[in-house]
mmCIF file of the C-alpha atoms, coordinates in Angstrom:
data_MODEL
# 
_entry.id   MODEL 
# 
loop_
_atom_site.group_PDB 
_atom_site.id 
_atom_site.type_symbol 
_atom_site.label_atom_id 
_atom_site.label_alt_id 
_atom_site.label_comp_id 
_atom_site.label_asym_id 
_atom_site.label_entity_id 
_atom_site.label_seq_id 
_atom_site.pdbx_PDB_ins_code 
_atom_site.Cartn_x 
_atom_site.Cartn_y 
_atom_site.Cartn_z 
_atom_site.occupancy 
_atom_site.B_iso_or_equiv 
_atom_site.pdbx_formal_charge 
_atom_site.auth_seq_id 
_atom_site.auth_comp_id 
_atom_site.auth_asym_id 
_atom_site.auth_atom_id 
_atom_site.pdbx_PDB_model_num 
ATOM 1   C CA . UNK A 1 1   ? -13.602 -12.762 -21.769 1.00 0.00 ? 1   UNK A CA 1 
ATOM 2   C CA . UNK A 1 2   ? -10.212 -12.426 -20.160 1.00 0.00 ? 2   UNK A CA 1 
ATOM 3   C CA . UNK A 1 3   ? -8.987  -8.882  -18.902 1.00 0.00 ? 3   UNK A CA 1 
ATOM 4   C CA . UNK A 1 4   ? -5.608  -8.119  -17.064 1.00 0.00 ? 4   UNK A CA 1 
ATOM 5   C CA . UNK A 1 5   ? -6.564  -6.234  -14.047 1.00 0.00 ? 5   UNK A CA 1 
ATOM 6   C CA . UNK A 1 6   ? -4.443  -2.892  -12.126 1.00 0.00 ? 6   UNK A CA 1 
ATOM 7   C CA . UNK A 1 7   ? -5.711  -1.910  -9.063  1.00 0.00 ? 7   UNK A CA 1 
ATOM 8   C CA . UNK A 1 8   ? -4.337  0.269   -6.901  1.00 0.00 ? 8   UNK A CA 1 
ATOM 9   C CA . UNK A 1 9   ? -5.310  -0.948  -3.334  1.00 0.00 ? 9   UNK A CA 1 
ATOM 10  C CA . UNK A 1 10  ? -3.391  -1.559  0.078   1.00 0.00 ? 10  UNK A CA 1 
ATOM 11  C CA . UNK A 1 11  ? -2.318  -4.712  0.247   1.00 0.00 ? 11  UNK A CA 1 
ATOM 12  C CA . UNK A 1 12  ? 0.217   -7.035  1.456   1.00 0.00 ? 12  UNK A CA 1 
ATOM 13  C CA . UNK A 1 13  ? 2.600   -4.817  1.916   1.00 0.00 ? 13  UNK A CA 1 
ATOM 14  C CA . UNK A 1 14  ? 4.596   -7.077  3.869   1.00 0.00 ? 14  UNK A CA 1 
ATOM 15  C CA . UNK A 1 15  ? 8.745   -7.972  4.045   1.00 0.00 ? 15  UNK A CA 1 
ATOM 16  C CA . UNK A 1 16  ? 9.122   -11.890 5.133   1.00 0.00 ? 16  UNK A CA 1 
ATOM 17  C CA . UNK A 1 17  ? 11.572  -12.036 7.222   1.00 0.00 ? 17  UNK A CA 1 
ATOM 18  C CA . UNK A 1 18  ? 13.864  -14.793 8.917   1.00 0.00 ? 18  UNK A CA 1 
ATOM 19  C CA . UNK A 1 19  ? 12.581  -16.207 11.927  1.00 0.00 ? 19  UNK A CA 1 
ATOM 20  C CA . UNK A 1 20  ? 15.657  -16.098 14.070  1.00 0.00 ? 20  UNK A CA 1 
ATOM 21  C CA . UNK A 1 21  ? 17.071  -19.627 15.307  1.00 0.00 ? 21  UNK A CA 1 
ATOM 22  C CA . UNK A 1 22  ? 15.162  -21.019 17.783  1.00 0.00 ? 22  UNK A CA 1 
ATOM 23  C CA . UNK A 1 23  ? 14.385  -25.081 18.876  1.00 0.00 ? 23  UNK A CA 1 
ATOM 24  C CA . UNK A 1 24  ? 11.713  -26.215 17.566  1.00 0.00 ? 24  UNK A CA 1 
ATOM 25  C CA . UNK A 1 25  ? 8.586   -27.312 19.976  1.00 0.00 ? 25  UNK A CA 1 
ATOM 26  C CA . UNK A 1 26  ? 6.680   -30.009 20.064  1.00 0.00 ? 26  UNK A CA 1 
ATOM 27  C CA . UNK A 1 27  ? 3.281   -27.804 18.742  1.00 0.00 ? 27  UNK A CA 1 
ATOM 28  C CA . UNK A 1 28  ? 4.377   -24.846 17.487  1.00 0.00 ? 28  UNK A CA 1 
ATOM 29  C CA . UNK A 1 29  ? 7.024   -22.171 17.465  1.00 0.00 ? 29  UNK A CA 1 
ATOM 30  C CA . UNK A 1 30  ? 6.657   -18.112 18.405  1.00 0.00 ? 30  UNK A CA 1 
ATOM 31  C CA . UNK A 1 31  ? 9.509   -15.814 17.213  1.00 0.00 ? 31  UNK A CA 1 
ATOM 32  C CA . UNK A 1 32  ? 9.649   -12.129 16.075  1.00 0.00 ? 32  UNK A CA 1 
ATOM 33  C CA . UNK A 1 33  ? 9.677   -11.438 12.489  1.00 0.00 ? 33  UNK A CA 1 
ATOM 34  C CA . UNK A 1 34  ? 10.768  -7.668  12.635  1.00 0.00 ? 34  UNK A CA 1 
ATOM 35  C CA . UNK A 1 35  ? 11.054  -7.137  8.594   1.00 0.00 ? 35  UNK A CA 1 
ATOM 36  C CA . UNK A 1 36  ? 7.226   -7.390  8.180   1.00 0.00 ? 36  UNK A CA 1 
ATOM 37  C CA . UNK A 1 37  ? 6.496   -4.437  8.018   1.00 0.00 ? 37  UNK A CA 1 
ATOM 38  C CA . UNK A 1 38  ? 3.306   -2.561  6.517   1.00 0.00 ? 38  UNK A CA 1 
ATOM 39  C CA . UNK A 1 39  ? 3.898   -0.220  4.029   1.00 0.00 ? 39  UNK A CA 1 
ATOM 40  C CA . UNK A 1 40  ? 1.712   2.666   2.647   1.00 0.00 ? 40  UNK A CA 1 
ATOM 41  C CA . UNK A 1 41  ? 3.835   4.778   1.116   1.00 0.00 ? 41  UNK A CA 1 
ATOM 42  C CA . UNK A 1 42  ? 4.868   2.583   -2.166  1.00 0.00 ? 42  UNK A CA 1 
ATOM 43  C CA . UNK A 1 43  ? 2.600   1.943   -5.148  1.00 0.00 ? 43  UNK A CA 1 
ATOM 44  C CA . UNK A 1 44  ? 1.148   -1.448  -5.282  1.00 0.00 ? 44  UNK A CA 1 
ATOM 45  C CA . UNK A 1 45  ? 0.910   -3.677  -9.502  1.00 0.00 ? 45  UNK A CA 1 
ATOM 46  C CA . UNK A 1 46  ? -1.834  -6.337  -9.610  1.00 0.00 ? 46  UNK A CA 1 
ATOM 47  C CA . UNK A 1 47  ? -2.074  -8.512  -12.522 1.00 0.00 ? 47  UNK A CA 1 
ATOM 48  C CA . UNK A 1 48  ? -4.123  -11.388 -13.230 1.00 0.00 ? 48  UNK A CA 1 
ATOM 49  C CA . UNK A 1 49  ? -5.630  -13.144 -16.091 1.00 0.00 ? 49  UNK A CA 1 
ATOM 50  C CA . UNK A 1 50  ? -9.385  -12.512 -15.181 1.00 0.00 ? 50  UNK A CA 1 
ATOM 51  C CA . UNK A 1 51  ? -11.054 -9.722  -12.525 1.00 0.00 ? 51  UNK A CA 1 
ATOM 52  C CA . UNK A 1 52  ? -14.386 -9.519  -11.606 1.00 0.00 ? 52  UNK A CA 1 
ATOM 53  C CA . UNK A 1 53  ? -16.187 -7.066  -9.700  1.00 0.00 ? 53  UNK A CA 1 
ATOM 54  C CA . UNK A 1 54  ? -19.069 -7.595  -7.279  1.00 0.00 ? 54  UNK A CA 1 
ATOM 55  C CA . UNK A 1 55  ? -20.506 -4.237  -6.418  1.00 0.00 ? 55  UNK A CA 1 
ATOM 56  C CA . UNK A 1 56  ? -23.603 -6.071  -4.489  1.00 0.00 ? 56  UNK A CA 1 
ATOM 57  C CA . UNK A 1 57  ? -20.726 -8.060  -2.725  1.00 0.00 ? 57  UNK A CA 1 
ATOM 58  C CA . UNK A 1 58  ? -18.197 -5.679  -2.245  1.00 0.00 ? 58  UNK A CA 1 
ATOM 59  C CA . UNK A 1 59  ? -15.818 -7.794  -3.622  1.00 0.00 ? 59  UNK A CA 1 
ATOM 60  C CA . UNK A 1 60  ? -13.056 -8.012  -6.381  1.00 0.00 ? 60  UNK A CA 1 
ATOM 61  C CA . UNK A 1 61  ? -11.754 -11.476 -7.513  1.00 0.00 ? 61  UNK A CA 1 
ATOM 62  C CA . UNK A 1 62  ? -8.526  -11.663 -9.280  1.00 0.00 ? 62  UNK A CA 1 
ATOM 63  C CA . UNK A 1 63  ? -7.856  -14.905 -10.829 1.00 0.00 ? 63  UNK A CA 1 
ATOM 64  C CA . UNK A 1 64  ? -5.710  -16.558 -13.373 1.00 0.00 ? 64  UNK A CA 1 
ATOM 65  C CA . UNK A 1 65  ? -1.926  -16.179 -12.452 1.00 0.00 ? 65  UNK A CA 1 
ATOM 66  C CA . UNK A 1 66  ? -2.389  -13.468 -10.027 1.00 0.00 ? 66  UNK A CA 1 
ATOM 67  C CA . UNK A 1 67  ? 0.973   -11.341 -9.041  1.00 0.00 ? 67  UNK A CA 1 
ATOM 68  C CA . UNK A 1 68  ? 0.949   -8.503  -6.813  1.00 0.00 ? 68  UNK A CA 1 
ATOM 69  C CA . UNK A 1 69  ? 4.081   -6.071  -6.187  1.00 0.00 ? 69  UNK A CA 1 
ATOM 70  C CA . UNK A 1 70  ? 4.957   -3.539  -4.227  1.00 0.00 ? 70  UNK A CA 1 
ATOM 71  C CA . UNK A 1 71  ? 8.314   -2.601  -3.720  1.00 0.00 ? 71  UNK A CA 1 
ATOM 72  C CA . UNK A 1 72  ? 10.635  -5.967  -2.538  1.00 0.00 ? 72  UNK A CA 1 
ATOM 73  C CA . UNK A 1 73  ? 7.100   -7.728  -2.471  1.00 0.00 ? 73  UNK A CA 1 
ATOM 74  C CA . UNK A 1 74  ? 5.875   -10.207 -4.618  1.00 0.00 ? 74  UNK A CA 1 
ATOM 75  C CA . UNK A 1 75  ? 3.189   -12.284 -4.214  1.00 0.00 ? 75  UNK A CA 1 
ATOM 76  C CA . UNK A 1 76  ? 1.508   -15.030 -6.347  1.00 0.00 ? 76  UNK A CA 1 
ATOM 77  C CA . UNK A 1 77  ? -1.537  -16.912 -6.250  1.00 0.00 ? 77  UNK A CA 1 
ATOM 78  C CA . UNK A 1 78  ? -4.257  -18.887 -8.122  1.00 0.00 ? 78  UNK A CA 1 
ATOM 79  C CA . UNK A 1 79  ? -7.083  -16.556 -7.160  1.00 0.00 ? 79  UNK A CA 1 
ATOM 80  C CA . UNK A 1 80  ? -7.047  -13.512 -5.031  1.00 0.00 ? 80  UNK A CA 1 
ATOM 81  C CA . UNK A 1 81  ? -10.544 -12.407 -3.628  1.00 0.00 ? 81  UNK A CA 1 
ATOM 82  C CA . UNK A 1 82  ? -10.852 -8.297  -1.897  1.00 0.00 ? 82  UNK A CA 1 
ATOM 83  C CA . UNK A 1 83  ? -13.263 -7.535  0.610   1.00 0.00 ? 83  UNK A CA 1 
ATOM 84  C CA . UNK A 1 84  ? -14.067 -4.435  1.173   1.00 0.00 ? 84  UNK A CA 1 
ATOM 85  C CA . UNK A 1 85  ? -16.829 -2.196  3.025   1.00 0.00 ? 85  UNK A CA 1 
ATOM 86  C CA . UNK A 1 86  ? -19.204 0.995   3.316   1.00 0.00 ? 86  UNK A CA 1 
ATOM 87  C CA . UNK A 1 87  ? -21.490 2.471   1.149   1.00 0.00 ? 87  UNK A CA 1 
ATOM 88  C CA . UNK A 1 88  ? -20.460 4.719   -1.901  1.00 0.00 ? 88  UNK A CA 1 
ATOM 89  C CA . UNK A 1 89  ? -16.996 2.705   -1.766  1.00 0.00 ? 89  UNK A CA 1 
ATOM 90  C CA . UNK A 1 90  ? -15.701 1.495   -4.876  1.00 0.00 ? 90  UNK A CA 1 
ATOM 91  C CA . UNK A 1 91  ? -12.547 -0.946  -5.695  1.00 0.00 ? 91  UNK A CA 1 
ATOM 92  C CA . UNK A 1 92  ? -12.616 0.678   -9.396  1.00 0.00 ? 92  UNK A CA 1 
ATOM 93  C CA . UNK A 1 93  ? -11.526 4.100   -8.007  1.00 0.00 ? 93  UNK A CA 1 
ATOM 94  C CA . UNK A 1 94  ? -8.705  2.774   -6.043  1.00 0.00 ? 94  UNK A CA 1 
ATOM 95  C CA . UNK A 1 95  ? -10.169 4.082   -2.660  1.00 0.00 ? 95  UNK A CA 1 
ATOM 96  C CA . UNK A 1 96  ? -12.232 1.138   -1.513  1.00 0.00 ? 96  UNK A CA 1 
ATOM 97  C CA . UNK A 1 97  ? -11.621 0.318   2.414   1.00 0.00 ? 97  UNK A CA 1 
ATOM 98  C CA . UNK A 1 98  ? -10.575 -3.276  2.306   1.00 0.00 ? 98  UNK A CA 1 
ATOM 99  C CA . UNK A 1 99  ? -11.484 -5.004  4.978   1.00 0.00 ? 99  UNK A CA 1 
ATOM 100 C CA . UNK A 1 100 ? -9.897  -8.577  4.205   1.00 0.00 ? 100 UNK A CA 1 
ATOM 101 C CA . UNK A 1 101 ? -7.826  -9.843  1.550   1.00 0.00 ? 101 UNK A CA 1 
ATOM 102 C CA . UNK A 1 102 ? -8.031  -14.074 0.760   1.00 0.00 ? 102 UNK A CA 1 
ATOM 103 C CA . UNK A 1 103 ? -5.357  -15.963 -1.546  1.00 0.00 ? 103 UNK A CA 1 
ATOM 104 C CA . UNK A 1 104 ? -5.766  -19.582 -2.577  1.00 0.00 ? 104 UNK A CA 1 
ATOM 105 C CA . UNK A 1 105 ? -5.076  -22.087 -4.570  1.00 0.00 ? 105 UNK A CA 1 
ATOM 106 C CA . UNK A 1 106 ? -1.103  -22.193 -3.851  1.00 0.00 ? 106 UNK A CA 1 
ATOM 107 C CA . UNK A 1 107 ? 0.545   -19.346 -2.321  1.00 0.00 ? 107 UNK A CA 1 
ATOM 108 C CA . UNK A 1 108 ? 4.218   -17.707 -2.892  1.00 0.00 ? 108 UNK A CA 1 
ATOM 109 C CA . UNK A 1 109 ? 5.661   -14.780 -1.050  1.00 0.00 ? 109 UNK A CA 1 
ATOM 110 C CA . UNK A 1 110 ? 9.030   -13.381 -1.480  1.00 0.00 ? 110 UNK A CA 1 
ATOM 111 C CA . UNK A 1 111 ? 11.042  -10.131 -0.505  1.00 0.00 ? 111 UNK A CA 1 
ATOM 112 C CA . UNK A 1 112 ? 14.637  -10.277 -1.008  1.00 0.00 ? 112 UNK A CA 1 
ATOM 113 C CA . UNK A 1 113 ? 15.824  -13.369 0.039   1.00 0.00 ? 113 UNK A CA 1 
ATOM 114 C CA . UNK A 1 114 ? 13.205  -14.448 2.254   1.00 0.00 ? 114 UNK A CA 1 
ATOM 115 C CA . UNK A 1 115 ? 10.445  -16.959 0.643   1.00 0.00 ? 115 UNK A CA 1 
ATOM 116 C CA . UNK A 1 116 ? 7.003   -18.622 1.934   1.00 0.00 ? 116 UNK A CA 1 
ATOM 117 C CA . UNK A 1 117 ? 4.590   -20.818 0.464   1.00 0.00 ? 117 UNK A CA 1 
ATOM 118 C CA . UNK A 1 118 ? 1.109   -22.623 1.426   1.00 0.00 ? 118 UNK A CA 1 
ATOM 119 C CA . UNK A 1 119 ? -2.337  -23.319 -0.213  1.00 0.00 ? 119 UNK A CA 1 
ATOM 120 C CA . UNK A 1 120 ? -3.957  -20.472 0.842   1.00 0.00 ? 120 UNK A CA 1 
ATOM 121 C CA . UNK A 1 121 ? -3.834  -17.144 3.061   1.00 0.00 ? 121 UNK A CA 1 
ATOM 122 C CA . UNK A 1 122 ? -5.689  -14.161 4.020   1.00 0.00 ? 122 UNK A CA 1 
ATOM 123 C CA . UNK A 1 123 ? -5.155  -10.454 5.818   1.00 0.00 ? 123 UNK A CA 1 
ATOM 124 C CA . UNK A 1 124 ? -7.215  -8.960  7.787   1.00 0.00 ? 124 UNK A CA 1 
ATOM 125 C CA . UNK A 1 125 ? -6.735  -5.228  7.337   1.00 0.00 ? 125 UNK A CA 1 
ATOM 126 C CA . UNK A 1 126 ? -8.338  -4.124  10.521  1.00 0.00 ? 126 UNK A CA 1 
ATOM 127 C CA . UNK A 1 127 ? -6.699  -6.302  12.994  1.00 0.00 ? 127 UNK A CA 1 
ATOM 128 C CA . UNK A 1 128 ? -3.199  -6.431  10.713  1.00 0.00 ? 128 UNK A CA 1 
ATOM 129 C CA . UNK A 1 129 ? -2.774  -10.163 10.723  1.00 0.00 ? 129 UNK A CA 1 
ATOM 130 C CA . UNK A 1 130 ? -1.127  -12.130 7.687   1.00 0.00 ? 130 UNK A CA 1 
ATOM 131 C CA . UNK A 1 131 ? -2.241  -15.824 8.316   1.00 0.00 ? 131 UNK A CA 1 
ATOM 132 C CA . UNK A 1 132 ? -1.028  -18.617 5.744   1.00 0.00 ? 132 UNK A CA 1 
ATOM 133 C CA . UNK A 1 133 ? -2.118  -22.077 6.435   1.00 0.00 ? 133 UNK A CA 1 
ATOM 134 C CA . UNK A 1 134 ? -1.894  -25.565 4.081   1.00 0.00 ? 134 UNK A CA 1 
ATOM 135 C CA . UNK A 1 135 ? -0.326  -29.182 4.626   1.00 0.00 ? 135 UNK A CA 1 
ATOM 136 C CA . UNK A 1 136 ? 2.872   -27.243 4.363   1.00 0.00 ? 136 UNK A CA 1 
ATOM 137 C CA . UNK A 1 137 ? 3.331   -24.048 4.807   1.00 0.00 ? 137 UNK A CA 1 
ATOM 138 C CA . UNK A 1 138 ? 7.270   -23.411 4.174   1.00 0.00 ? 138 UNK A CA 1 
ATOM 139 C CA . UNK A 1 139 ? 9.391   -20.259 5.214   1.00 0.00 ? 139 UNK A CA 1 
ATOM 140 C CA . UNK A 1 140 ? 12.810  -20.178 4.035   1.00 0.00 ? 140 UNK A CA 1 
ATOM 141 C CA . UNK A 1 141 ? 15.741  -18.228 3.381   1.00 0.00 ? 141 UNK A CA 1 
ATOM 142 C CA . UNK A 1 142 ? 18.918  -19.389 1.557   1.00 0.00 ? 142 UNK A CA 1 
ATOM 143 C CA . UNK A 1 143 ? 19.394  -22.729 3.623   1.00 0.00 ? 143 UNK A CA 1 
ATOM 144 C CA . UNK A 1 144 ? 17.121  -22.319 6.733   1.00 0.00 ? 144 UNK A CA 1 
ATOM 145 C CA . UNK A 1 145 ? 13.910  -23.717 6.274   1.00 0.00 ? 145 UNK A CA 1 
ATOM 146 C CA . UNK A 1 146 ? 10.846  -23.904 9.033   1.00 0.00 ? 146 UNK A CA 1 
ATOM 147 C CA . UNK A 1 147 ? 7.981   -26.208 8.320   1.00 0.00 ? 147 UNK A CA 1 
ATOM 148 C CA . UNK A 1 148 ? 4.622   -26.069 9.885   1.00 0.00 ? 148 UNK A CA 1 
ATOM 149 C CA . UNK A 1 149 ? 0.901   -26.360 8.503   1.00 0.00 ? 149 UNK A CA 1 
ATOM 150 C CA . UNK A 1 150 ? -0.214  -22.064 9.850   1.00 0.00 ? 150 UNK A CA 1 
ATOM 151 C CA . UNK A 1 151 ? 1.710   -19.333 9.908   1.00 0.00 ? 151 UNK A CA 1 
ATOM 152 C CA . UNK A 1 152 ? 0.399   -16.314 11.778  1.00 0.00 ? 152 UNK A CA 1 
ATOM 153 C CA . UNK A 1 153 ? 2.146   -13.128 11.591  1.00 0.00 ? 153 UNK A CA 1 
ATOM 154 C CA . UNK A 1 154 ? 0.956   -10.058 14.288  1.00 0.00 ? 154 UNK A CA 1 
ATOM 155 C CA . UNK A 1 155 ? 1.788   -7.068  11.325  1.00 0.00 ? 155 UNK A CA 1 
ATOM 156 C CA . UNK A 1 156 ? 1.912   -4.098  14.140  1.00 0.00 ? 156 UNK A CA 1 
ATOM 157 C CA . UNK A 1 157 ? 4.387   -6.203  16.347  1.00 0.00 ? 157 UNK A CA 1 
ATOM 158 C CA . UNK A 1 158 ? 6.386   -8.856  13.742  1.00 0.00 ? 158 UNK A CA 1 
ATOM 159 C CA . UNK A 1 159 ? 5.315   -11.331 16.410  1.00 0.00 ? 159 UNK A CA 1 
ATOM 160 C CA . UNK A 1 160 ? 5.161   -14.691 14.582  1.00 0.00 ? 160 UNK A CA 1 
ATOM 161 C CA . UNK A 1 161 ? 3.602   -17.565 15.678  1.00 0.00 ? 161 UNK A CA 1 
ATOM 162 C CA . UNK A 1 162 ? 4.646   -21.374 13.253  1.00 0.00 ? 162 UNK A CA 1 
ATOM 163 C CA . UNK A 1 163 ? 2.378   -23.999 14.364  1.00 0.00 ? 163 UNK A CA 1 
ATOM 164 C CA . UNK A 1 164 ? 2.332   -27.793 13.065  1.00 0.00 ? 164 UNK A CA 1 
ATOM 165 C CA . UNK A 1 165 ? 0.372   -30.407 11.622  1.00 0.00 ? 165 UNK A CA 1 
ATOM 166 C CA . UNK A 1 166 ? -0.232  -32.134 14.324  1.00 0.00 ? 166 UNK A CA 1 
ATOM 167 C CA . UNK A 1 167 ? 3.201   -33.194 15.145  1.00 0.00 ? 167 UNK A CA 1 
ATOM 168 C CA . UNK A 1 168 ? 6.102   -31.232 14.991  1.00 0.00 ? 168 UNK A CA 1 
ATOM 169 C CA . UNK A 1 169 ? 7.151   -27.748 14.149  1.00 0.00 ? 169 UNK A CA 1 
ATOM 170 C CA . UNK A 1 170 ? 10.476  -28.904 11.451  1.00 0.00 ? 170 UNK A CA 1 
ATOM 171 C CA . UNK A 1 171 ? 13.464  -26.393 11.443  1.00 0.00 ? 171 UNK A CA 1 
ATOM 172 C CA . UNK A 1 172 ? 16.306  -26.450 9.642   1.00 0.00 ? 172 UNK A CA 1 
ATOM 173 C CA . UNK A 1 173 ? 19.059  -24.523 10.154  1.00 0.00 ? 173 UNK A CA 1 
ATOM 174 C CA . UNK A 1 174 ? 22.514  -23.566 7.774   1.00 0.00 ? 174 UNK A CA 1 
ATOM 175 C CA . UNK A 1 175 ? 25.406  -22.337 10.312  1.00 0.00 ? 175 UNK A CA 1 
ATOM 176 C CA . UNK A 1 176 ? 27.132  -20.644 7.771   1.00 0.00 ? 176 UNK A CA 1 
ATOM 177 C CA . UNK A 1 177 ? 24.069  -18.525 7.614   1.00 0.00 ? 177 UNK A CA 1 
ATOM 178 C CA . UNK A 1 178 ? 24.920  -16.643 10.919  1.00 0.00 ? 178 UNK A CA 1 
ATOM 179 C CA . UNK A 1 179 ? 26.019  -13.486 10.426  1.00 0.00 ? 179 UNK A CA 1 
ATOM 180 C CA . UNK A 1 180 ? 29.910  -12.314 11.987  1.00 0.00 ? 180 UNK A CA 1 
ATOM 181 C CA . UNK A 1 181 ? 29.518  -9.986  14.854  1.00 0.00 ? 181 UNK A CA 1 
# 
C-alpha cells in the first residue's frame, strides 16, 4: 500500500551557498559556506510515495520520490531514512529527537540559486554536519561549478571542506559572476 507521508521534524534546514573562488588543490578544497545556515523557526513539508515506521528501530523511512521543504530549501531523494532516539519518543507526534538523517539513491539540494547533487548524504543532528558523498558530487550556481566525490559542510561554522576522487578537486569559474563592488 502506498501512503504520502507529512512529518513535521527538523531537518535539513540548510541554504547552499557559493563557495567563494578559490584554486583548486591537488586533494581537496576548504572554503566557508556562510548561507548554510540551520533553521528552526520555519515549518518543514515531507512527501514521499511510501513511509514506514519502525518503532523497535526508531526509525522512519521515506521512500518513493521523496521532497522535503522548508522555506528556500528543497531537497530530493530516492529514499530518506530518520533516526531518532530515547524512550517514549515518537516520529508520529512530530517531537521525536532525531539523531541522524540518511538520503540515497541520488541526491538534489537547492536554495535559491545555489544547487548540489550526489548519490547519497546524511546529517548528523548532534554534531551539525551535512556530508554528501558519490562519484560526483556537484555544487553549482549559475555558471560556477566545483566537482569533487565528498562534500562536508561544518553547519555551526559554514566551514566547507570539497574533497576529490582521488585526483583533483575541478572548479569552474564564470567571471561575469563576480559581483561590482
Amino acid at each position: 500500500m502506498i501512503r504520502k507521508g507529512r512529518l513535521s521534524v527538523m531537518l535539513i534546514a540548510a541554504g547552499l551557498a557559493l563557495l567563494p573562488p578559490a584554486i583548486a588543490r591537488s586533494q581537496n578544497t576548504t572554503s566557508n559556506m556562510d548561507g548554510l545556515k540551520l533553521s528552526n523557526d520555519q515549518p518543514i513539508q515531507i512527501e514521499s510515495d511510501e513511509l514506514q515506521f519502525r518503532e523497535q528501530e526508531k526509525s522512519a523511512i521515506f521512500s518513493g520520490n521523496v521532497k522535503v521543504v522548508q522555506g528556500t530549501t528543497m531537497l530530493r531523494s530516492g529514499r530518506m531514512v530518520v533516526h531518532y532516539r530515547g524512550e517514549g519518543t515518537a516520529v508520529t507526534s512530530g517531537n521525536a529527537d532525531i539523531e541522524k538523517i540518511d538520503v540515497s539513491d541520488t541526491v538534489f539540494l537547492s536554495s535559491g540559486t545555489q544547487q548540489a547533487t550526489a548519490e547519497k548524504g546524511f546529517f548528523n543532528l548532534d554534531t551539525e554536519i551535512f556530508v554528501l558523498e558519490g562519484d560526483r558530487v556537484v555544487l553549482s550556481e549559475g555558471q560556477n561549478v566545483f566537482v569533487g566525490c565528498k562534500l562536508t559542510v561544518q553547519m555551526r561554522s559554514g566551514e566547507a571542506r570539497l574533497e576529490s576522487c582521488g585526483g583533483r578537486v575541478q572548479i569552474q569559474l564564470d567571471p561575469k559572476s563576480r559581483q561590482n563592488n
